[in-house]
N, C-alpha and C positions, 0 to 999 in steps of 0.2 A: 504494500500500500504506500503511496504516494505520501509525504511527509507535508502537513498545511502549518501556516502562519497564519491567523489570523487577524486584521487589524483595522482601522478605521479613517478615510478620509474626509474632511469636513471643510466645505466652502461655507464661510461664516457669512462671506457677501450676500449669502443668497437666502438667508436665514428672515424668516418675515416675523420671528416671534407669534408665534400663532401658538404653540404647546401643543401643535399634534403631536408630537414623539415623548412629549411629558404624559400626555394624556395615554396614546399607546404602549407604552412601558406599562403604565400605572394597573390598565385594565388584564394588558398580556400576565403582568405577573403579580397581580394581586397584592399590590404595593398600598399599606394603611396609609389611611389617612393622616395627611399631616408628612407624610417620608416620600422621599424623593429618589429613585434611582437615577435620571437624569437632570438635567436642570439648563435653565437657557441663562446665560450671565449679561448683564447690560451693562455698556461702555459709552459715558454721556459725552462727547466732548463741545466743546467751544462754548458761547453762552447765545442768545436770541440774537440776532436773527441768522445767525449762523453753527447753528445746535444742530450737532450730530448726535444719532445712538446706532451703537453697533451691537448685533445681538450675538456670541458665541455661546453654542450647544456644550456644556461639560457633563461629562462622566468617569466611570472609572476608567484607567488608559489601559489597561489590560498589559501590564510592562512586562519586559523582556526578565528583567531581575527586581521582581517585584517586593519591594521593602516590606507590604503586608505581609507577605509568607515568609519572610525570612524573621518578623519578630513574632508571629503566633506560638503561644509556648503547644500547641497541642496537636499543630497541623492541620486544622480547622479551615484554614486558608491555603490555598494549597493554587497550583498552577496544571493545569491539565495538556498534553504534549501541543495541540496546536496552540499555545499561547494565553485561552483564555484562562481568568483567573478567576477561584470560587470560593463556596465556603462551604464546610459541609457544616450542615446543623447538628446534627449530631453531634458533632465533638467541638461545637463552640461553646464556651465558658462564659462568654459575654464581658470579658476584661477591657476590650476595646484598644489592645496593644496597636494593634492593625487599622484601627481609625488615627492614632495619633503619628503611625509612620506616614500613610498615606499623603502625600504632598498635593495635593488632590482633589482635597477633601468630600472625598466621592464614594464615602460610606455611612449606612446612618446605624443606630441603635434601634431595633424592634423591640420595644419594650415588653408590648402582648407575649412575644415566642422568648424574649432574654438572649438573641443574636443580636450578631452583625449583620446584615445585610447591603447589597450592591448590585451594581449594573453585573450582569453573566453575557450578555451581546444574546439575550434571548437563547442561551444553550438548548433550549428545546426546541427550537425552531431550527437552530442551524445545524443541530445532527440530525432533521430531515430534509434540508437539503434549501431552507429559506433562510431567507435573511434577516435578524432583527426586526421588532416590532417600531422602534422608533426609524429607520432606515423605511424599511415599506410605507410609512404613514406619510411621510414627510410628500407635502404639496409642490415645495419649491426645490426636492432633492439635493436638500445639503450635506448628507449626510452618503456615503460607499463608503461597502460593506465589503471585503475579500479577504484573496487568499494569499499572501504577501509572495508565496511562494510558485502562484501559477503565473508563467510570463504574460501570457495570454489576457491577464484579469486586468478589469478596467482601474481599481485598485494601484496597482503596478504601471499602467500608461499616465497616472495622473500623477505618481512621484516620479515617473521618468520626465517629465513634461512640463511641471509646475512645480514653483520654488514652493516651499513649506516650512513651516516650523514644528517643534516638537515642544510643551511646556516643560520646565523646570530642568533639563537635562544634565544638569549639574548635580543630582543627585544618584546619580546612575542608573535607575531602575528601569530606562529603556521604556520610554512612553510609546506604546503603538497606538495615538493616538495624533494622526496628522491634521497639521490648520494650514491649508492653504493660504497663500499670500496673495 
């Protein structure tokens, strides 16, 4: 079997703040009220009559050397071979080590279950063969979905092709988590 990456591209330009991918996350995976697996961030600049806001989509980056799994004392948090990163409930403690590595801040506390919880990129959807819930939803498709490692994948012609950034990368954990420039 053919070895995948996982990861995510994100044109923020084209982001209209609408929270369909807020709102499809929320419903796909049963996200309480009040907790967020995604979130849109707002960037106000200038003052009137020359006021901007930019809206960029955050989540978790599903990192390459993911600082949550390397502080979990229980292995709760854990990384699964194509990239994406998870939690098993079962063996979370609910200490929240893994919220405070996160650079990110792209995890919340379920107080109801006494976990951690996070964006998974829809793990039930893409081991059949679809793409994330906030990915499909999205009106103004800011957001591809792929497989870092297929040439072929539209994923892989938009970092061959378009400069990007990666947040915080100074911490090394390998953000697969691309913002278009």
């Amino acid at each position: 079997m053919k070895k995948k990456r996982y990861a995510l591209v994100i044109d923020s330009r084209k982001c209209l703040n609408c929270k369909a991918c807020v709102v499809a996350c929320k419903a796909e995976n049963k996200v309480p009220v009040g907790h967020f697996r995604n979130r849109i961030n707002e960037e106000r600049k200038g003052e009137y009559p020359t006021l901007s806001i930019n809206f960029e989509p955050e989540q978790c980056h599903h990192c390459d050397q993911p600082s949550c799994v390397r502080v979990c004392p229980t292995g709760a948090s854990w990384q699964r071979k194509d990239g994406i990163v998870l939690v098993n409930y079962d063996e979370c403690i609910g200490c929240r080590y893994c919220m405070i590595a996160c650079p990110y801040d792209a995890r919340y506390f379920n107080e109801e279950e006494g976990v951690v919880d996070k964006c998974t990129f829809c793990v039930q959807r893409v081991d059949k063969g679809e793409v994330p819930a906030c990915v499909e939803t999205c009106p103004s498709k800011v957001r591809v979905f792929g497989d870092l490692e297929d040439p072929k994948s539209r994923i892989r012609e938009l970092l061959a092709t378009r400069r990007y950034k990666v947040k915080e990368p100074q911490t090394g954990n390998g953000p697969q988590l691309y913002y278009l420039l």
